[in-house]
Phi, psi and omega in degrees: 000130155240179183268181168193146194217123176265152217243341142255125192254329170266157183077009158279157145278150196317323197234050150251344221275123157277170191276162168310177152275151167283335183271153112355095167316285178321332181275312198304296185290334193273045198232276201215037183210153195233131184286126160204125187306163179269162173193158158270116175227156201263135188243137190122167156216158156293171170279345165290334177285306198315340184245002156288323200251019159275300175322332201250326174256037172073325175337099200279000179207172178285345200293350164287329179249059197251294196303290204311330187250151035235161182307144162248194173250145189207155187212133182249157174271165075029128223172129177236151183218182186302160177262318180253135171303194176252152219242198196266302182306304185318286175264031151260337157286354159303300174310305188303309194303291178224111184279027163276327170234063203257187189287325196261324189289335195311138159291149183275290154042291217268359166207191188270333181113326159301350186312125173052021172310353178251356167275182214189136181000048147094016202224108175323161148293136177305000266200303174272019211279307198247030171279145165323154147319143185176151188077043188235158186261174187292307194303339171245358148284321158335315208275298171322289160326300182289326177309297197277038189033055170204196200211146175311155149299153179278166197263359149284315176284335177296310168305331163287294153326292163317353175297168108281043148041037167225300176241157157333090185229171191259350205210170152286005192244346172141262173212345182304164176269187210259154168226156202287350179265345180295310215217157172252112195238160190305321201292356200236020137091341195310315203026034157225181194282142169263171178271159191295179202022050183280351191227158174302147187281190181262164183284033143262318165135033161239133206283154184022047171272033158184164162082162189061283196245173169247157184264162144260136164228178195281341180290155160288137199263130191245305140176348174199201187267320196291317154328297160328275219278312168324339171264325157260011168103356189246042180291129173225000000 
């Protein structure tokens, strides 16, 4: 999970606009959050890139990268997000601050029965503390962000992010396949979560934007892209 502070609040739709910061914008990013500028970038890959990139990641069939095509064209705002994902630690001061959405307070309504299912009385493994966060609901990451005046990503900007906002690249380090000193991937043997920022970050100079965990962002999820853009009318 990461945050997000949008940095233009007008010229939005009602429901990409972030909450105000609660905070000092200038201490808050230059702590723990990073400026990355809007641009028009094609979001996606095509169907002709999937069976190049089954090939370079083992992958025995395209059918995981499906959702992704087909690539558009898109246009993003000026934004800063988090550098790091949110840890354990992070959001057990979440919990202390509202104990509405500790393990025992959580409405059951809002999860699966799994939520934070790895703390003990209300507590990370100490172990996990600077781990990513995990066993969490959308509604409560949601919750979380806005606790910290800030808000999830759209799942353009997060993707944007992950860019170096110079060429086109598959990955965040860039177009090479994935390897055990880049990403913590199904393939390194790991099968659990690592503490944030063990691999160099991408060239804006933000962590784990692939690999450890999977994110949230704020859109409602439709099963693709292709789904997506049909339903709203603007396939290009």
């Amino acid at each position: 999970m990461k945050c997000l502070i949008t940095i233009c609040l007008f010229l939005f739709m009602a429901t990409a606009c972030g909450n105000a910061p609660t905070t000092d914008l200038a201490s808050t990013t230059e702590k723990d959050m990073q400026f990355v500028p809007g641009a028009a970038f094609r979001m996606g890959t095509d169907q002709e890139e999937l069976d190049k990139i089954k090939a370079a990641t083992g992958l025995p069939t395209t059918e995981l990268l499906m959702a992704e095509a087909p690539s558009r064209k898109v246009t993003v705002q000026d934004f800063y997000i988090d550098i790091y994902d949110v840890t354990n630690r992070q959001y057990a001061d979440f919990i202390k601050a509202m104990p509405n959405w500790s393990k025992v307070g959580v409405d059951s309504a809002l999860h699966n029965g799994r939520y934070l299912e790895h703390w003990v009385n209300g507590e990370p493994p100490k172990q996990l503390l600077d781990h990513p966060v995990t066993f969490v609901t959308w509604q409560a990451a949601a919750a979380y962000c806005k606790w910290r005046g800030k808000r999830l990503p759209t799942e353009i900007e997060f993707e944007w992010a992950a860019q170096d906002g110079v060429n086109p690249i598959e990955y965040p380090w860039g177009n090479s396949p994935p390897r055990d000193e880049l990403v913590n991937w199904g393939g390194n043997g790991i099968k659990t979560t690592v503490k944030v920022g063990s691999y160099p970050p991408n060239a804006r100079g933000l962590y784990d934007m692939a690999g450890n965990v999977w994110h949230f962002t704020s859109d409602p999820w439709l099963g693709s892209y292709a789904d997506m853009l049909a339903g709203s009318g603007n396939a290009k």
